[in-house]
C-alpha positions as CSV (number, residue, x, y, z in Angstrom):
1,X,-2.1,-1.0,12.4
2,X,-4.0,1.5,9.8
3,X,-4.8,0.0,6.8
4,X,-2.8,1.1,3.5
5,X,-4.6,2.1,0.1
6,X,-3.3,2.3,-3.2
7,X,-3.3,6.5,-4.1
8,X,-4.5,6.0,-7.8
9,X,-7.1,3.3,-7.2
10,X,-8.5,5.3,-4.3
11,X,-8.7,8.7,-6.9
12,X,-10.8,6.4,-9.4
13,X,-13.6,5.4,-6.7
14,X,-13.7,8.7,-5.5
15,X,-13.7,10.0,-9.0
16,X,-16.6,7.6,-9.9
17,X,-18.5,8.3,-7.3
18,X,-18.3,12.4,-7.5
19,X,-19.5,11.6,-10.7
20,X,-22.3,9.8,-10.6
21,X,-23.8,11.2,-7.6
22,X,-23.5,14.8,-9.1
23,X,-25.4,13.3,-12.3
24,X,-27.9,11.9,-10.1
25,X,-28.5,15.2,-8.1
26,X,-28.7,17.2,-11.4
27,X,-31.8,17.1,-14.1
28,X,-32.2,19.2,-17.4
29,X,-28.6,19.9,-17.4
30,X,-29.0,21.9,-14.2
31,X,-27.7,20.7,-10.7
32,X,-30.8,20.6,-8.0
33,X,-30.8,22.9,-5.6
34,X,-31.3,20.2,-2.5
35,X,-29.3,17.8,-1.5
36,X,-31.6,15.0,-2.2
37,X,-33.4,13.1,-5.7
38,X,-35.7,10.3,-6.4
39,X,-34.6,6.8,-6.2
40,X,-33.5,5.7,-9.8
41,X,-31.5,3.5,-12.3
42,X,-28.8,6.1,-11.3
43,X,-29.0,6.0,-7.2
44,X,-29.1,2.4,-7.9
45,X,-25.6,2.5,-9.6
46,X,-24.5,4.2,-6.8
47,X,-25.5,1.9,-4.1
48,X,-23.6,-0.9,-6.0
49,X,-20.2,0.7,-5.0
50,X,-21.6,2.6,-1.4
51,X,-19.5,-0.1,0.4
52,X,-16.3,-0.3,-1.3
53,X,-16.6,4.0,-1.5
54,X,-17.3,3.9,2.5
55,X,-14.1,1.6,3.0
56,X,-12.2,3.9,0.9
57,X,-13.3,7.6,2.4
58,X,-12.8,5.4,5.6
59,X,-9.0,4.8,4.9
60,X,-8.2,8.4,3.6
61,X,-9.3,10.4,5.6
62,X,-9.0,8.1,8.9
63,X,-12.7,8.1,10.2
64,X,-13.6,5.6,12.4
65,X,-17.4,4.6,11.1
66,X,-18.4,6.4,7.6
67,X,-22.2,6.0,7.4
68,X,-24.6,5.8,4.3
69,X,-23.4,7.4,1.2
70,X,-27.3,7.0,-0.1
71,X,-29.5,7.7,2.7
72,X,-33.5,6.9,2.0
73,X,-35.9,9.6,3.4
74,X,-39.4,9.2,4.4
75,X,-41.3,6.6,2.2
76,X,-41.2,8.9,-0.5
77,X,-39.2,7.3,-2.6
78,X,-36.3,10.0,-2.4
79,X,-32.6,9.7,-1.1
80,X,-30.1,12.1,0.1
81,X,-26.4,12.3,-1.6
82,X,-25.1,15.6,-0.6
83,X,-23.5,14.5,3.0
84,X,-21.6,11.7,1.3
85,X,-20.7,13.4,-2.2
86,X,-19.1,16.0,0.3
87,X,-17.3,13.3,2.4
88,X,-16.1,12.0,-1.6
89,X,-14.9,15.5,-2.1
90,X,-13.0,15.9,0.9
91,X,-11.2,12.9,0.6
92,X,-10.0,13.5,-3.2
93,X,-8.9,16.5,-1.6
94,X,-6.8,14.9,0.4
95,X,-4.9,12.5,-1.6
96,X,-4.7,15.9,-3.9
97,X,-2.8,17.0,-1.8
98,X,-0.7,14.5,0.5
99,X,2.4,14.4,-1.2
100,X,2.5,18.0,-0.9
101,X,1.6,18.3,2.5
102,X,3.9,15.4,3.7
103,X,6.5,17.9,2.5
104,X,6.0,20.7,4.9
105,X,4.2,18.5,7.8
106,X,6.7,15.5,8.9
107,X,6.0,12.8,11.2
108,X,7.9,10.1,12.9
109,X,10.9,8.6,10.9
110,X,9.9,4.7,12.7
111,X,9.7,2.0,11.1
112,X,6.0,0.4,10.6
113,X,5.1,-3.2,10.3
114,X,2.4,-4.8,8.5
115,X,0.5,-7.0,10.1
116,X,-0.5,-9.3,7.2
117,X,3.5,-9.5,6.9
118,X,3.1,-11.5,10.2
119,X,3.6,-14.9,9.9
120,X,0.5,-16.6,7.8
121,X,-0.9,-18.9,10.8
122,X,-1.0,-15.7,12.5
123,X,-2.7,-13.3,10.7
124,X,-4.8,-16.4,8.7
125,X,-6.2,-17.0,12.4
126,X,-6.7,-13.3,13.0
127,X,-7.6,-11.1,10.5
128,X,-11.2,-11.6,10.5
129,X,-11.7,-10.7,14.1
130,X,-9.1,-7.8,13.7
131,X,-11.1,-6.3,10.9
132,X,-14.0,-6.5,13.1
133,X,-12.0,-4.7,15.4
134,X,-12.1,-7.3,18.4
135,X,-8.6,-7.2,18.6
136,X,-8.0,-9.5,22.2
137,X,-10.2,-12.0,20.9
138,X,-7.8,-11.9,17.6
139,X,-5.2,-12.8,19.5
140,X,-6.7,-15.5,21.7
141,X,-7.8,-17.4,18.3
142,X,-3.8,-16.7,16.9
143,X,-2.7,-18.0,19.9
144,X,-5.3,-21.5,19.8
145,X,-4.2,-21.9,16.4
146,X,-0.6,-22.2,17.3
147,X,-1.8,-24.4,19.9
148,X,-3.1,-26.8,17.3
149,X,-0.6,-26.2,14.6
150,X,1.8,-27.5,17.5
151,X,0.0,-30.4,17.9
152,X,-0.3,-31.4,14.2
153,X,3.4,-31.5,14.3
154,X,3.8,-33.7,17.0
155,X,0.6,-35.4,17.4
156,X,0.5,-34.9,21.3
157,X,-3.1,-34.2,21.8
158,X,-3.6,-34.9,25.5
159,X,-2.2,-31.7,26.7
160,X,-2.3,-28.1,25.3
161,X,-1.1,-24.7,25.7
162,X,1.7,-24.1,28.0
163,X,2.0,-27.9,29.2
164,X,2.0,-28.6,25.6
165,X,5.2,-26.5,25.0
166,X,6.8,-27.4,28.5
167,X,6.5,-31.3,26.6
168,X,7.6,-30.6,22.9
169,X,10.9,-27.9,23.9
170,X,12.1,-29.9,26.7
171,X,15.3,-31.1,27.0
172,X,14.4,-34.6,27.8
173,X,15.2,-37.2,25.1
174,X,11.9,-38.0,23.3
175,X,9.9,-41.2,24.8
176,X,7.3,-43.2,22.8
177,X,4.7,-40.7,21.7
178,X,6.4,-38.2,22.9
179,X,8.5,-36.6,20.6
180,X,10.4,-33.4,20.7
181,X,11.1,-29.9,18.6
182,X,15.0,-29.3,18.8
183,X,16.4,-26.1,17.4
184,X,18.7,-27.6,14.7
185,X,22.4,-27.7,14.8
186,X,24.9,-28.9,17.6
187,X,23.7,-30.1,20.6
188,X,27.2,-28.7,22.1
189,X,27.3,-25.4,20.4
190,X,26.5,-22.6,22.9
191,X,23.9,-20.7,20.4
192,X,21.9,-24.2,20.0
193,X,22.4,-24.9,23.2
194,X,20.8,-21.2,24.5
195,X,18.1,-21.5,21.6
196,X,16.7,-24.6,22.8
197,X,16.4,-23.5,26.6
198,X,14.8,-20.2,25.4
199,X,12.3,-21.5,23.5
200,X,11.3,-23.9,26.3
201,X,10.8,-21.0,28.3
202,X,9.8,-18.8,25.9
203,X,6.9,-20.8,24.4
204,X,5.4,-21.6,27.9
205,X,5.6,-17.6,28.2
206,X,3.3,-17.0,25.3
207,X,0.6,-19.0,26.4
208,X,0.7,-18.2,30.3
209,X,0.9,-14.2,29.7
210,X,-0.7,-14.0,26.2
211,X,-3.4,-16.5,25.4
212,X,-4.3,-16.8,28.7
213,X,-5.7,-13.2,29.5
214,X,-7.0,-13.0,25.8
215,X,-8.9,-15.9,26.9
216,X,-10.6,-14.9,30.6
217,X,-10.1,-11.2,30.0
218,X,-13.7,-9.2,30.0
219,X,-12.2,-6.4,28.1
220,X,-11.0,-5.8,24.9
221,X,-7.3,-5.1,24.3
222,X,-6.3,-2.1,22.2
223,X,-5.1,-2.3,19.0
224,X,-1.2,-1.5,19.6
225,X,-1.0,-4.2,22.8
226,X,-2.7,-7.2,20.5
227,X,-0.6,-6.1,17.6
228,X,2.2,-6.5,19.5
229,X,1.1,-9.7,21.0
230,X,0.5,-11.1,17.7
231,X,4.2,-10.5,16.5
232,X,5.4,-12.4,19.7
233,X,3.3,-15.7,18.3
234,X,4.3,-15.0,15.1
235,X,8.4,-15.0,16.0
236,X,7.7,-18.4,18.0
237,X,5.5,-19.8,14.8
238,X,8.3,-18.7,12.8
239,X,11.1,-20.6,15.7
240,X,9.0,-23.4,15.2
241,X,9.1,-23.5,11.6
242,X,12.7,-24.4,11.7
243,X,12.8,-26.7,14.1
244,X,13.5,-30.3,13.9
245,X,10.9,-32.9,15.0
246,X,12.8,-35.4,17.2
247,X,10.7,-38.7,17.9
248,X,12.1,-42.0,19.9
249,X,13.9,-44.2,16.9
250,X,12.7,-47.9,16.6
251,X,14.8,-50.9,18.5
């Protein structure tokens, strides 16, 4: 999923940047002719905001990897600017103009989903591997925390994963340390009744064909397959939420 940025805070680090690299690249009142200047108080202002500019030019203008904004040369005690301030420029240029080109360039009418809208032990577990883009081993760690949050509930810590689910969803009556997770409602009402035996089956599903490959697989997934792998956890963590924790009652 891209990431989003906010227009008019993305204009003011662009804007601050422009600024202060073009002061830094200028002396006397008159801009150098190379792209380069001694390293300063004012280079140094500049390298305080490199990283949050690089994650902004990043966003707006789409690039995979934006390199150093301030790039030392030699041991001389000089740094270039230009290659970056242009990068700056360009993408100021950009959100200058999006809302008019959005007008004469259209794209797909889809709807888009967020994936910090997923559900909270998903994307908690997730996003720091996703924004290091390993994306299957994002899942695999989604999918283990589920795992565990499952346990928590029940307190069945002998068995995990698939067996795990085939224990808490089944239709059984719960034993002693054994309890159950039973959609709510009545036990002879047909939606209840289909609820329950889907997520038995369902639940198994998600760890056999999802956690399981993130787990042994060698190679990385890409970013649309985990995405989508990462909503399926999050609709059963969300099924789970509203179920009813069924243990044996006491004689």
């Amino acid at each position: 999923m891209p990431e989003t940025i906010d227009p008019a805070w993305a204009n003011e680090v662009l804007e601050w940047w422009v600024k202060h690299a073009d002061a830094a690249l200028t002396k006397d009142g008159q801009r150098r002719e190379y792209e380069f200047c001694r390293s300063g108080r004012d280079t140094d202002e500049l390298l305080g905001r490199e990283l949050q500019t690089r994650r902004v030019i990043k966003v707006v203008l789409g690039i995979d990897k934006v390199g150093a904004l301030v790039r030392p040369l030699g041991q001389h005690n000089f740094v270039e600017l230009q290659s970056g301030l242009d990068l700056a420029r360009r993408a100021l240029g950009k959100l200058a103009t999006a809302e008019e080109t959005a007008q004469y360039i259209t794209g797909t009418s889809a709807p888009t989903m967020a994936a910090d809208s997923l559900h909270p032990l998903i994307w908690d577990a997730a996003s720091k591997l996703w924004q290091d883009e390993h994306h299957g081993p994002a899942v695999q760690r989604a999918a283990t925390f589920l795992n565990a949050h499952v346990q928590d509930l029940t307190g069945r810590r002998d068995v995990s994963d698939s067996a795990l689910m085939a224990e808490v969803f089944s239709a059984n009556p719960p034993r002693d340390g054994k309890p159950r997770l039973r959609w709510p409602g009545d036990q002879e009402d047909l939606t209840v009744k289909t609820m329950r035996a889907g997520l038995l089956h369902f639940s198994q599903g998600c760890f056999m064909a999802i956690r399981n490959p993130a787990t042994h697989s060698t190679s990385d997934a890409s970013a649309q397959e985990a995405l989508e792998q990462l909503a399926i956890l999050s609709t059963l963590a969300r099924w789970i939420d509203q179920c009813e924790l069924v243990e044996l009652e006491s004689a």
